[in-house]
VEXBA-52634 format. One record per residue (C-alpha): residue in one letter; x, y, z. Coordinates in steps of 0.02 Angstrom, whole numbers, padded with zeros to 5 digits, always signed. Example, Ala and Ser with C-alpha at 12.3 -4.5 7.8 and 13.67 -1.06 7.14 Angstrom:
a+00615-00225+00390s+00684-00053+00357
//
This chain:
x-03118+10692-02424x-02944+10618-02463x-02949+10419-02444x-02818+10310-02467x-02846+10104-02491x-02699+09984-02468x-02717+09821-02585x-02613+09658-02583x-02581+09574-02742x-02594+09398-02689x-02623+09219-02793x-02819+09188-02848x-02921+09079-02752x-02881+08889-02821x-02725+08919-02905x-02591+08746-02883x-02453+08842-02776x-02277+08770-02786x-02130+08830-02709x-01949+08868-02785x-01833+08743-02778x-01744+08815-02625x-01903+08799-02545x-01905+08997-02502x-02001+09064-02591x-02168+09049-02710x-02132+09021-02886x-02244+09122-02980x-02223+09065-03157x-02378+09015-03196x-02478+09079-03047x-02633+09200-03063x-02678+09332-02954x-02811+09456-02878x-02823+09587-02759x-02856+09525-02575x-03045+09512-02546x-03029+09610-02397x-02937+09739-02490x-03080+09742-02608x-03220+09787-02450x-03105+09924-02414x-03089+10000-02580x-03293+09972-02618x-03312+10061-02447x-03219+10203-02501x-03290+10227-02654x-03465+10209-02578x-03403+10339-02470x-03340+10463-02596x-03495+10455-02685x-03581+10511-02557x-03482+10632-02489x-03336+10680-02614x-03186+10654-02630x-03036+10542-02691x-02985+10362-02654x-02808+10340-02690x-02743+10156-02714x-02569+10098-02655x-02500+09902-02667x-02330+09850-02656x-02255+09730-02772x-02183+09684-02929x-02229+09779-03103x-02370+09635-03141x-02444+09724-02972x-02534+09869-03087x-02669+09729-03125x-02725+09770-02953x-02718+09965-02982x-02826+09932-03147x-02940+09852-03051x-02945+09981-02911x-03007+10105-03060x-03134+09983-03114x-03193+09995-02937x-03199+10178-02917x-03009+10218-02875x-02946+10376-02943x-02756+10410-02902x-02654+10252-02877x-02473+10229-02819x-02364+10048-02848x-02222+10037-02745x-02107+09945-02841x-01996+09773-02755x-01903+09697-02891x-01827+09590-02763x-01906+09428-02840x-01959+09399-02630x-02102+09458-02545x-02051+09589-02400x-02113+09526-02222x-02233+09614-02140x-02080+09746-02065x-01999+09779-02209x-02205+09780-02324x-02257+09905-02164x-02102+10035-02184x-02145+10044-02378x-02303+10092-02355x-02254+10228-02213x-02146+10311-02306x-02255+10318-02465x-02398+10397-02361x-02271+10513-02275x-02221+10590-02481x-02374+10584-02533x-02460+10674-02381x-02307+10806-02404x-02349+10831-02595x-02526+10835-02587x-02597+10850-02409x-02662+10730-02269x-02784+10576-02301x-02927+10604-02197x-02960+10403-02180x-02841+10265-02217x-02908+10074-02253x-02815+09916-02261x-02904+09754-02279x-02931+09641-02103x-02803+09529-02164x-02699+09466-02336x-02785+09323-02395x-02635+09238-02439x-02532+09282-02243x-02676+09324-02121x-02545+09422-02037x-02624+09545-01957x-02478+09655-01960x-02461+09771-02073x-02613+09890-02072x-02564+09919-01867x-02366+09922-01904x-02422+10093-02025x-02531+10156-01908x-02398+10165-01755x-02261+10210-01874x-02370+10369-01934x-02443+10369-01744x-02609+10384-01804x-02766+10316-01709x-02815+10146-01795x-02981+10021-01807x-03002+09849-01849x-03113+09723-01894x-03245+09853-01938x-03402+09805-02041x-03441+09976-02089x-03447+10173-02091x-03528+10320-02067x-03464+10475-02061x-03539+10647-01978x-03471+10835-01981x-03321+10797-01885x-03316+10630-01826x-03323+10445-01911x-03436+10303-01837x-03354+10115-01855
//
């Protein structure tokens, strides 16, 4: 089984946030940050899933270099491939621009290495609460999709939410 778990870097629970003097944008000099916590129930689902079944759980985020903190943890977790998708643009994407990313990673890795049986993004950044970008992949792949799930199970052919 070939999973693949989206993460979000985004700032740890209590930091002070303060914006860039333009007002645009968060200025991240001194901010810390973690992987979303509902990224995190989708990547300990996975690798609860692997273990009993087999498999992979591949780990992508998008974001700056400092982003590979959230990969590391992924393999502390139980991830065992992991892609960054660099944006050196200094700004976070919006949701559009975050979503298209994404797609087109999946698209070159599914072509190098096969399709992902299941795909998981968290309910919502912690940092947003969006709600986008999880469905924005799934249309732009036009793959069936399922959200606000508390759990899995998975039989011979099908998977329970």
């Amino acid at each position: 089984m070939r999973i693949l778990v989206c993460v979000k870097r985004v700032p740890a629970p209590g930091s002070r946030i303060n914006v860039t003097e333009d007002g645009l944008n968060v200025d991240t000099a001194h901010l810390g940050f973690t992987t979303s916590p509902h990224e995190e129930c989708a990547l300990e689902e996975a690798a609860q899933l692997i273990e009993r079944h087999g498999g992979t759980v591949s780990v992508l985020t998008v974001g700056p270099p400092e982003a590979e903190e959230q990969l590391r943890y992924a393999a502390s977790v139980g991830g065992t491939e992991f892609t960054l998708v660099l944006n050196e643009s200094g700004r976070d994407w919006d949701p559009l621009q975050t979503a298209a990313s994404i797609r087109e990673t999946i698209l070159k890795l599914e072509a190098e290495s096969g399709l992902f049986d299941l795909i998981f993004f968290g309910n919502e950044s912690a940092d947003a609460g969006g709600y986008q970008v999880g469905t924005r992949v799934a249309v732009g792949l036009d793959r069936p999709m399922v959200n606000g799930i508390k759990g899995l199970e998975l039989g011979d052919s099908s998977v329970t939410a």
